[in-house]
TORPA-4810 file (N, C-alpha, C, O; in nm, 3 decimals):
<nodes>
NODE_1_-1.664_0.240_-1.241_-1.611_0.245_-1.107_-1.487_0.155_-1.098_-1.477_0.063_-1.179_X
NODE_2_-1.385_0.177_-0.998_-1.309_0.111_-0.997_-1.292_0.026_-0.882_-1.326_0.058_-0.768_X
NODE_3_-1.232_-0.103_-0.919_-1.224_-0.171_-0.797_-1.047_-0.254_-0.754_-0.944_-0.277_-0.817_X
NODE_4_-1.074_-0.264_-0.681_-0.919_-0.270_-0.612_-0.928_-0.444_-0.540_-1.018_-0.497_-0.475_X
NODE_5_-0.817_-0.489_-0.576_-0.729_-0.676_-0.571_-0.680_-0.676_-0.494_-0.605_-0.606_-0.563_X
NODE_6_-0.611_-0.686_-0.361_-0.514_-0.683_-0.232_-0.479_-0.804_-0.243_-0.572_-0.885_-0.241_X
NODE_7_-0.358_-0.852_-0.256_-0.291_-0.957_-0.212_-0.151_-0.944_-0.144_-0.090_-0.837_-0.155_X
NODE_8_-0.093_-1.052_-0.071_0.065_-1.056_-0.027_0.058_-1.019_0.108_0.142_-0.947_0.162_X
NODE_9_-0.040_-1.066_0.164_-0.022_-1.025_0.323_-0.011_-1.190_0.400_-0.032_-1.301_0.350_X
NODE_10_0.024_-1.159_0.517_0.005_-1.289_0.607_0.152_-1.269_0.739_0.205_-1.160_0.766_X
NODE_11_0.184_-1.382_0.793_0.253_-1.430_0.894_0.396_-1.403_0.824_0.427_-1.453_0.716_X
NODE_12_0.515_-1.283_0.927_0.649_-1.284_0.930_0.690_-1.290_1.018_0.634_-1.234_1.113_X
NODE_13_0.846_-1.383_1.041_0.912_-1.300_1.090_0.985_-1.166_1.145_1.044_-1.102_1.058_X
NODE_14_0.987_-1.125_1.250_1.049_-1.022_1.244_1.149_-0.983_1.168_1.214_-1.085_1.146_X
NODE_15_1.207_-0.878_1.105_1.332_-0.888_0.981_1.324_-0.897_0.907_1.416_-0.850_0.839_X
NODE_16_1.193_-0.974_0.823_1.166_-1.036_0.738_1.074_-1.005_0.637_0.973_-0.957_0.687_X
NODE_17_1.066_-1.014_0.512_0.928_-0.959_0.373_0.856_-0.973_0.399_0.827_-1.045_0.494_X
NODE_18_0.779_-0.909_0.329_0.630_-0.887_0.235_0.649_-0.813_0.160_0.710_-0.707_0.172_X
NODE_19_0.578_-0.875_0.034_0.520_-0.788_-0.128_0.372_-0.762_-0.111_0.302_-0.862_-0.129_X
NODE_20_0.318_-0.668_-0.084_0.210_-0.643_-0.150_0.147_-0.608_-0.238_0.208_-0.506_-0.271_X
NODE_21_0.046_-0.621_-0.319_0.007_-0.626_-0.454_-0.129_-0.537_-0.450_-0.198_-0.578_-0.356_X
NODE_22_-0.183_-0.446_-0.508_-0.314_-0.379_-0.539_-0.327_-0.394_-0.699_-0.258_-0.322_-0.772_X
NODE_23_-0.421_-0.492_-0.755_-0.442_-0.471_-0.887_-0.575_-0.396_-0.917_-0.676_-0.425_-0.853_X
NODE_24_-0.580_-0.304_-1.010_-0.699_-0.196_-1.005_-0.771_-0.246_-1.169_-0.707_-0.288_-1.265_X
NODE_25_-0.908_-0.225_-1.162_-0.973_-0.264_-1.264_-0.995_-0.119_-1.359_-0.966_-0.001_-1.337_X
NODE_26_-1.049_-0.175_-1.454_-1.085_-0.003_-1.505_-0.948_0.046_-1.617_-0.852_-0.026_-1.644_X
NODE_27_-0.977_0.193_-1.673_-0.904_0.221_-1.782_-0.873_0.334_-1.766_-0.879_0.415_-1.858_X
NODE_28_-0.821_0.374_-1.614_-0.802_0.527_-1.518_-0.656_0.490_-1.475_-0.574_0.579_-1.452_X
NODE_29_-0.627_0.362_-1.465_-0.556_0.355_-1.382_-0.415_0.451_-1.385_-0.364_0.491_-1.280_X
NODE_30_-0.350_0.485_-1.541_-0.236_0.554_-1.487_-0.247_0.706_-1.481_-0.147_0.776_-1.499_X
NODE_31_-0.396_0.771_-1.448_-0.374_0.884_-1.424_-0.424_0.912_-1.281_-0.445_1.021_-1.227_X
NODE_32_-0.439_0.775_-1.228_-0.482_0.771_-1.057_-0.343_0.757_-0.968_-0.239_0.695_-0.992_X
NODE_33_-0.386_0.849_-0.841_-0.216_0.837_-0.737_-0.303_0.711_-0.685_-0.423_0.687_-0.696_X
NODE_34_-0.179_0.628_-0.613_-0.213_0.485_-0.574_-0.163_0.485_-0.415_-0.044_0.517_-0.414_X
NODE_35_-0.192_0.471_-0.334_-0.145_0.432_-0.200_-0.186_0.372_-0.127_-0.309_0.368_-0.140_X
NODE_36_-0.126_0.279_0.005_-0.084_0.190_0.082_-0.165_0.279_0.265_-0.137_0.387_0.317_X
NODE_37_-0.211_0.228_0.285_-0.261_0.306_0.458_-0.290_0.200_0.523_-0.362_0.125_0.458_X
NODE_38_-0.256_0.152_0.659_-0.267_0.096_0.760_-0.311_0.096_0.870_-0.244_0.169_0.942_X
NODE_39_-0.402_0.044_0.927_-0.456_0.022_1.052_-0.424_-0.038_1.177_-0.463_-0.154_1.172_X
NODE_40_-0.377_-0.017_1.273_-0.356_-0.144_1.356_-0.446_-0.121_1.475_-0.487_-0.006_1.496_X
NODE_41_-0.492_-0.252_1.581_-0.536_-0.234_1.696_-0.558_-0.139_1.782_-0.497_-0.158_1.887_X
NODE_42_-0.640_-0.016_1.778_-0.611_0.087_1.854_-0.643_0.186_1.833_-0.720_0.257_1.898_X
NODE_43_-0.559_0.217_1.688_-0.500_0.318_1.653_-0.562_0.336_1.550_-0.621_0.237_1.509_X
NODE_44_-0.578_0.490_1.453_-0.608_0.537_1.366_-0.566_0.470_1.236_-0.491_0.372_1.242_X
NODE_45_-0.609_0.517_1.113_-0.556_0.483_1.000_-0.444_0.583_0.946_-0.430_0.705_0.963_X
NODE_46_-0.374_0.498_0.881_-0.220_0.604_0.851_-0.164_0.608_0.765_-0.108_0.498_0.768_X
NODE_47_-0.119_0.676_0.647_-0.060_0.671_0.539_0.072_0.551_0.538_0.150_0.559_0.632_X
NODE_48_0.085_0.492_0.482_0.257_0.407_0.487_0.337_0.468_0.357_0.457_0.490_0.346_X
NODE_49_0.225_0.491_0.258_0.341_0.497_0.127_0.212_0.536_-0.028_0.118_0.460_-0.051_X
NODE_50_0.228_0.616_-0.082_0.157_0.670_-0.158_0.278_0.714_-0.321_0.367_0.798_-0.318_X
NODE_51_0.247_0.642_-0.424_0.301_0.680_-0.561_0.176_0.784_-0.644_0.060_0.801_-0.609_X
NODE_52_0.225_0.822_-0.724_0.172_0.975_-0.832_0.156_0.841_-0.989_0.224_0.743_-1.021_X
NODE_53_0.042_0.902_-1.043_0.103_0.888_-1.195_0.226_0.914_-1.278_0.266_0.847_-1.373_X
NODE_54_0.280_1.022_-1.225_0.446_1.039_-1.323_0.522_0.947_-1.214_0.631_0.903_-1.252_X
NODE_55_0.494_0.924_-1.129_0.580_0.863_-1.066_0.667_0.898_-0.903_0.729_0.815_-0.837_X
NODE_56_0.641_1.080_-0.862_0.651_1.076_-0.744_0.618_1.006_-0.604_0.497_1.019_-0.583_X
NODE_57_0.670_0.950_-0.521_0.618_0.870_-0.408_0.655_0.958_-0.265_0.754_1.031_-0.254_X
NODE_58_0.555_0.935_-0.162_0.567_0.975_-0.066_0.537_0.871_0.066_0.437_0.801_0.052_X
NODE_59_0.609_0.856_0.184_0.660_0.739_0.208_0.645_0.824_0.418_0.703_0.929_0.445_X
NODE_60_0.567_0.755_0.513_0.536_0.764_0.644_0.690_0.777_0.691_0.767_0.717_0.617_X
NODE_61_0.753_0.848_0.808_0.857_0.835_0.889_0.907_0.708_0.897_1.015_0.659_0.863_X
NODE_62_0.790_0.656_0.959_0.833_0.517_1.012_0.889_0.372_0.935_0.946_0.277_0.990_X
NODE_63_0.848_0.390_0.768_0.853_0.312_0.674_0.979_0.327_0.612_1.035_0.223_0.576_X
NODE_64_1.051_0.465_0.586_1.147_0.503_0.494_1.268_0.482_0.514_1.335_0.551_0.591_X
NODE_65_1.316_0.376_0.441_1.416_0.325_0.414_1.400_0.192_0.432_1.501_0.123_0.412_X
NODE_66_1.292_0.132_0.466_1.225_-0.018_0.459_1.147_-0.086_0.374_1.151_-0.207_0.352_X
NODE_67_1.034_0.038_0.301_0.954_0.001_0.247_0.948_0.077_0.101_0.973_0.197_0.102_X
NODE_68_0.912_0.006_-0.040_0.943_0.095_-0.138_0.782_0.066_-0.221_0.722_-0.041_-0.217_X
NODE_69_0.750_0.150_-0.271_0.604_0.115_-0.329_0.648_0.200_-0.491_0.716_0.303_-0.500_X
NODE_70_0.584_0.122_-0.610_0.585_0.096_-0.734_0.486_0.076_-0.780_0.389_0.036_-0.716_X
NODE_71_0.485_0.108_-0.953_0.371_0.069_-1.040_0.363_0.032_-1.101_0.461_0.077_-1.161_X
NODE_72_0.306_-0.055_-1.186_0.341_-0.118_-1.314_0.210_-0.069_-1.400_0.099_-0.103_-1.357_X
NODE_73_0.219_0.010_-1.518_0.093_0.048_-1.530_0.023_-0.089_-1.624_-0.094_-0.125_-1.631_X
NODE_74_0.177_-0.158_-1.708_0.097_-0.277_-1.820_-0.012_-0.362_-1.702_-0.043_-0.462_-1.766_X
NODE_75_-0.057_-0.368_-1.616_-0.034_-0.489_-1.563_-0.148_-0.384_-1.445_-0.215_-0.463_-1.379_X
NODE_76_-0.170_-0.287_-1.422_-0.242_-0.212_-1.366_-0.260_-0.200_-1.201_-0.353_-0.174_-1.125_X
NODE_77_-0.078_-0.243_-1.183_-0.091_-0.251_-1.007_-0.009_-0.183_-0.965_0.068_-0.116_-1.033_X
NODE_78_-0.011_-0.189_-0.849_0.091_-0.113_-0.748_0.149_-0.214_-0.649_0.065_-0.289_-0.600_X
NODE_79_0.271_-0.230_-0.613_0.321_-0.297_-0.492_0.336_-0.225_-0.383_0.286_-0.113_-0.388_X
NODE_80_0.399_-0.260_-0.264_0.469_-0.227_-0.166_0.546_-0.347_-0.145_0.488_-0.455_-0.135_X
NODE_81_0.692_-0.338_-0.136_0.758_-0.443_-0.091_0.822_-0.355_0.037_0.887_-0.251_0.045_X
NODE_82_0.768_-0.458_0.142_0.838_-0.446_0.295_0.928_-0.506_0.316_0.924_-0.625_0.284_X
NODE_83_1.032_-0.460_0.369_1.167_-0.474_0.430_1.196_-0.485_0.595_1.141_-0.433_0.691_X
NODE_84_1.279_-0.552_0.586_1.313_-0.575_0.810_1.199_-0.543_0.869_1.211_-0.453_0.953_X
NODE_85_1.090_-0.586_0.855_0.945_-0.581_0.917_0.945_-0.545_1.094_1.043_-0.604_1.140_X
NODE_86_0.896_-0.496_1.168_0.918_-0.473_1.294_0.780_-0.533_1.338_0.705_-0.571_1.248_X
NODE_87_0.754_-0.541_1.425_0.663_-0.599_1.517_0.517_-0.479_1.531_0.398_-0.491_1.560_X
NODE_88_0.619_-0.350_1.485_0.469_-0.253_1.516_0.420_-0.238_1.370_0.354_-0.138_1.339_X
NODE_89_0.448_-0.327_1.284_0.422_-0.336_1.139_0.291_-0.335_1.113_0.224_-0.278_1.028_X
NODE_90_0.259_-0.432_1.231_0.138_-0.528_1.232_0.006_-0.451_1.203_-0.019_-0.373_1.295_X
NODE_91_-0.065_-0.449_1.126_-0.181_-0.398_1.098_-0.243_-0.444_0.970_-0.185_-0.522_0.894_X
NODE_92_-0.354_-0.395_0.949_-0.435_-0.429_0.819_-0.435_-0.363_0.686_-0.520_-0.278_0.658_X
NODE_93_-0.352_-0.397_0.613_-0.288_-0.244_0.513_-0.420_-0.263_0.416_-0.487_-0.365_0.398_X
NODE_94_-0.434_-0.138_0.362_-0.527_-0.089_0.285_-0.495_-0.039_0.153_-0.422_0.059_0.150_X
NODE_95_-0.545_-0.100_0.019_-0.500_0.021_-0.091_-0.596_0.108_-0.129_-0.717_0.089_-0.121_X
NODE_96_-0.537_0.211_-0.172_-0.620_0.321_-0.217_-0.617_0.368_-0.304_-0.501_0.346_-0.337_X
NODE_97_-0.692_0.470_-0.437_-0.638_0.505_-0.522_-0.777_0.601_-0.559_-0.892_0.559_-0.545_X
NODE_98_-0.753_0.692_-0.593_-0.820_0.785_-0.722_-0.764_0.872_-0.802_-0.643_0.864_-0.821_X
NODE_99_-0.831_0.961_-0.859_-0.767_1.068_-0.975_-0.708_1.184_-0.925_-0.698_1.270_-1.013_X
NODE_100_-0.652_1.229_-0.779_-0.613_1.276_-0.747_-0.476_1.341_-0.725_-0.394_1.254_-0.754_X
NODE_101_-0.412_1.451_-0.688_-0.303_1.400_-0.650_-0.211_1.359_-0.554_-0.268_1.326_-0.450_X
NODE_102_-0.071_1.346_-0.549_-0.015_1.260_-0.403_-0.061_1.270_-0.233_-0.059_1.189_-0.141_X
NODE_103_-0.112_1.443_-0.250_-0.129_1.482_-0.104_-0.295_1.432_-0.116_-0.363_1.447_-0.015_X
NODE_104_-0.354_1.377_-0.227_-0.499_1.380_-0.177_-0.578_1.205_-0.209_-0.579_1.134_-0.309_X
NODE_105_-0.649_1.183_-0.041_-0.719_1.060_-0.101_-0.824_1.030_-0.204_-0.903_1.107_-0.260_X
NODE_106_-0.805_0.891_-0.216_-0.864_0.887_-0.321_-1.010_0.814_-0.243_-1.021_0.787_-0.123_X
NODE_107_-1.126_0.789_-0.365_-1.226_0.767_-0.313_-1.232_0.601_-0.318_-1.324_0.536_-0.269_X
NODE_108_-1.143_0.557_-0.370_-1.127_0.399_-0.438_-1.042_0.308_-0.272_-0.960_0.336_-0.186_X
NODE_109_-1.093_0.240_-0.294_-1.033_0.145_-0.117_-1.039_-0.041_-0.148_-1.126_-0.112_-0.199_X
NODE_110_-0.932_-0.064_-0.104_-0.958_-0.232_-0.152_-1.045_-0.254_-0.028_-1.109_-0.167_0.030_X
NODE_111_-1.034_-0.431_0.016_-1.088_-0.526_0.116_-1.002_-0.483_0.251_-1.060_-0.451_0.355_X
NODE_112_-0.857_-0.486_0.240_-0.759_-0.523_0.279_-0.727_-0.626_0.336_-0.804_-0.721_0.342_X
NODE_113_-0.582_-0.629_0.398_-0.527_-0.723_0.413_-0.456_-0.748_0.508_-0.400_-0.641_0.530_X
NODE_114_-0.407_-0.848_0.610_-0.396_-0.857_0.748_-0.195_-0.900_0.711_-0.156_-0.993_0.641_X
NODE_115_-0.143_-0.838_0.756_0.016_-0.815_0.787_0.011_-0.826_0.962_-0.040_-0.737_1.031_X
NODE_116_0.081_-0.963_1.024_0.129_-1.025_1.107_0.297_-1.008_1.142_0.362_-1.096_1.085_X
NODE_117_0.371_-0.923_1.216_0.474_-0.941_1.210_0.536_-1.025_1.378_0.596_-0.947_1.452_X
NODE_118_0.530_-1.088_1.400_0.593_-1.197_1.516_0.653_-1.321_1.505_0.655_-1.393_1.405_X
NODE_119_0.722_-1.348_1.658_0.817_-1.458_1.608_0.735_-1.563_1.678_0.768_-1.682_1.671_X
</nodes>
């Protein structure tokens, strides 16, 4: 089974970074799609940003051109690095991952992790 590492969340400025980190255990990892989904107060859960094993990524309206998500397979993670953070950022991002592909979830889910964006 696989299990999923979340780190790089906490308190921004508006404008301002976050790296997030999903390190995945196991010996699947580069034929699993990997993605990023968010929660906030309210509201449903929502895709932000999803990468493929070869490497295609698919990326929410609201994220694109802010946010870029990557893989490193030596090293068995995935990032998201956030850009000019907005205030409706704010939610509890989630990683995800299985053997699937880009359009499909996976069954694998970290802890997650709490992303604060205020001044």
């Amino acid at each position: 089974q696989v299990q999923l590492v979340e780190s790089g969340g906490g308190l921004v400025q508006p404008g301002g970074s976050l790296r997030l980190s999903c390190a995945a255990s196991g010996s699947i990892f580069a034929i699993m799609t990997m993605g990023w989904y968010r929660q906030a107060p309210g509201k449903q859960r929502e895709l932000v940003a999803a990468v493929a094993s070869g490497g295609s990524t698919n990326y929410a309206d609201s994220v694109k051109g802010r946010f870029t998500i990557w893989r490193n397979s030596a090293k068995n993670t995935v990032y998201l690095q956030m850009n000019s953070l907005k205030p409706e950022d704010t939610a509890v991002y989630y990683c995800n991952a299985g053997p699937g592909t880009l359009g499909t979830l996976g069954p694998y889910w970290g802890q997650g992790t709490q992303v604060t964006v205020s001044s």
